[in-house]
C-alpha positions, 0 to 999 in steps of 0.5 A: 444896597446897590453900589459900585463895584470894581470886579477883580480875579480872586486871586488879586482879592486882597491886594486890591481890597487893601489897595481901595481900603487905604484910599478910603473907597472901599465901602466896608460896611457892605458885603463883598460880593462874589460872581463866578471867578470874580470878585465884587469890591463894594466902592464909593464911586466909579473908580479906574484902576484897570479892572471892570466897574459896574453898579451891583447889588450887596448885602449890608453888614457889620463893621467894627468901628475902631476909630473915627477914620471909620466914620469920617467922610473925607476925600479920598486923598486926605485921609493920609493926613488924619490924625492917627491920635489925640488926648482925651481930658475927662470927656472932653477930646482935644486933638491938632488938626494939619493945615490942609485938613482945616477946611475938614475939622468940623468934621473930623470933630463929628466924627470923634464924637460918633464914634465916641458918644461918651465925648461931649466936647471936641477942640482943636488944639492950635498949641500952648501959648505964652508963659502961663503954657495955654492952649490955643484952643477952638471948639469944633464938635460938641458942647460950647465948653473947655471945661471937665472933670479929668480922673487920674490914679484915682483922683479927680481934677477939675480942669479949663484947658483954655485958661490953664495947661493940663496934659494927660500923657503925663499921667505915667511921669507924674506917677514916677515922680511920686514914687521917688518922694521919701517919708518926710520931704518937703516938695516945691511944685512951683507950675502946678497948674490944676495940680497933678503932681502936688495932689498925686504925692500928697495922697500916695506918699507922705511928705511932709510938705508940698508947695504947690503954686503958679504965676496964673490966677486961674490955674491957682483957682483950680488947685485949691478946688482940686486940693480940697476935693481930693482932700489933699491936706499935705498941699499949701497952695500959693500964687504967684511967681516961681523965683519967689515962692521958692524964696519963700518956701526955703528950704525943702527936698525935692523941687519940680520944674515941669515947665519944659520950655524954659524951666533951665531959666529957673534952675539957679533959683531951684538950687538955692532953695534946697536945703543941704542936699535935694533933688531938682527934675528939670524938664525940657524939649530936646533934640538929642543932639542938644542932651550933652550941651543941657547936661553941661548947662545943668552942671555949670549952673550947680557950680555957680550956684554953690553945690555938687552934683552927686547924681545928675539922670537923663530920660525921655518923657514922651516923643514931643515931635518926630526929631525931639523929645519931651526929656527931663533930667533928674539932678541930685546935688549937696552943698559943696 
């Protein structure tokens, strides 16, 4: 296949081969040439980097795609702002895109699905919005769908991410939380979403009860297909406003507030709906600056609230962005 090429010393080689890989010139799925003591650097175009460019002949070769970097086609000086990753639910990728590669997402959408064939949809993630947590969402590659079938530890969820929010980064966390449930608590998931938390300790733990709900219809709808196909029979399912549910569902052990930008709004109510002793995860997006200031609120809250704290616990989830984290504080409490 004929090309240019930029003609290099071999021991400058490497150094420039790097130097073309990182702006996204090099053709590397063609072989590297050789000419007496030079070097012949396959490139897209004619390039100036102070060494001699010429069209030559190379052989075609094979190339291990590794990520669909591998096979977009973008300019040269956008490549840096491609996305280094995205989450994938079931087969469908969702994936946020920087504001100066707009103009470039349906390609980088292609480009997933080539070197994915097993993605049939990819979206665009423009962030969750509102109180229900939904994702902005906008199909940029694929099937016209936000539905799939996402599998986690072995259990199958039916998920929209349009119209209720679901996050596999969580898979571990919700793994966690499941681990803690001793034989016989009852667990209130007041954001259950689709379900994941609730499902996940009915089948591997065994509580005796989990309450799962939420405020949006649509979310409810999904629970109660994703409760009856993994057979979760511990799980009630309820819809409708948090504060109430865990009115209703006094007392119980153990309650999940994994809604990290305003469960602190809840926590009051969480500690009233635990019987003579339990424990609240209370999930939220920090700085690491604000932990000690969350700590006191969490603290303060208890005393209003009437009870103790006997163990109060700091981790973080997962990076949410490059100066806070995706953070939940375990708080276990007793009646003062």
């Amino acid at each position: 296949m004929r090309a240019w090429a930029i003609v290099v010393p071999r021991g400058r080689a490497e150094e420039i081969r790097r130097t073309l890989q990182s702006q996204g010139l090099l053709l590397k799925h063609l072989r590297i040439g050789h000419e007496d003591a030079t070097i012949l650097l396959p490139v897209r175009k004619r390039v100036e980097i102070g060494f001699p460019a010429k069209e030559a002949e190379f052989d075609e070769g094979f190339v291990a795609v590794r990520s669909y970097k591998d096979v977009i086609e973008v300019p040269p000086a956008m490549r840096r702002s491609l996305p280094s990753s995205f989450d994938v639910v079931g087969d469908i990728a969702v994936i946020k895109i920087p504001e100066e590669l707009r103009e470039h997402r349906r390609a980088i959408g292609e480009a997933i699905r080539r070197w994915n064939p097993r993605i049939g949809v990819v979206l665009e993630d423009r962030g969750v919005k509102g109180e229900r947590r939904i994702r902005e969402i906008d199909v940029i590659a694929g099937e016209r769908r936000t539905t799939t079938t996402h599998t986690e530890h072995g259990l199958r969820y039916r998920v929209d991410l349009s119209q209720a929010y679901f996050s596999p980064r969580l898979a571990s966390e919700r793994k966690r939380i499941a681990d803690l449930i001793e034989e016989g608590e009852t667990v209130a998931d007041p954001f259950a979403g689709v379900g994941p938390y609730s499902i996940l300790i009915s089948k591997f733990r065994r509580p005796r009860d989990v309450h799962a709900s939420d405020a949006n219809p649509t979310a409810v709808e999904l629970l109660r297909e994703n409760v009856a196909t993994n057979r979760a029979d511990r799980v009630t399912v309820h819809e409708g406003d948090a504060r109430a549910v865990l009115r209703q569902v006094a007392p119980v052990d153990r309650i999940i507030l994994d809604l990290p930008h305003s469960a602190m709004e809840f926590l009051a109510d969480a500690f009233q709906a635990l019987g003579t002793h339990g424990t609240v995860h209370l999930y939220g997006i920090l700085e690491a600056a604000e932990e000690g200031e969350k700590r006191e609120k969490i603290e303060s809250a208890a005393r209003a609230a009437g009870v103790r704290v006997k163990n109060l616990s700091l981790r973080h989830v997962r990076a949410y962005s490059p100066a806070k984290y995706h953070t939940v504080f375990d708080v276990t409490v007793a009646r003062a």
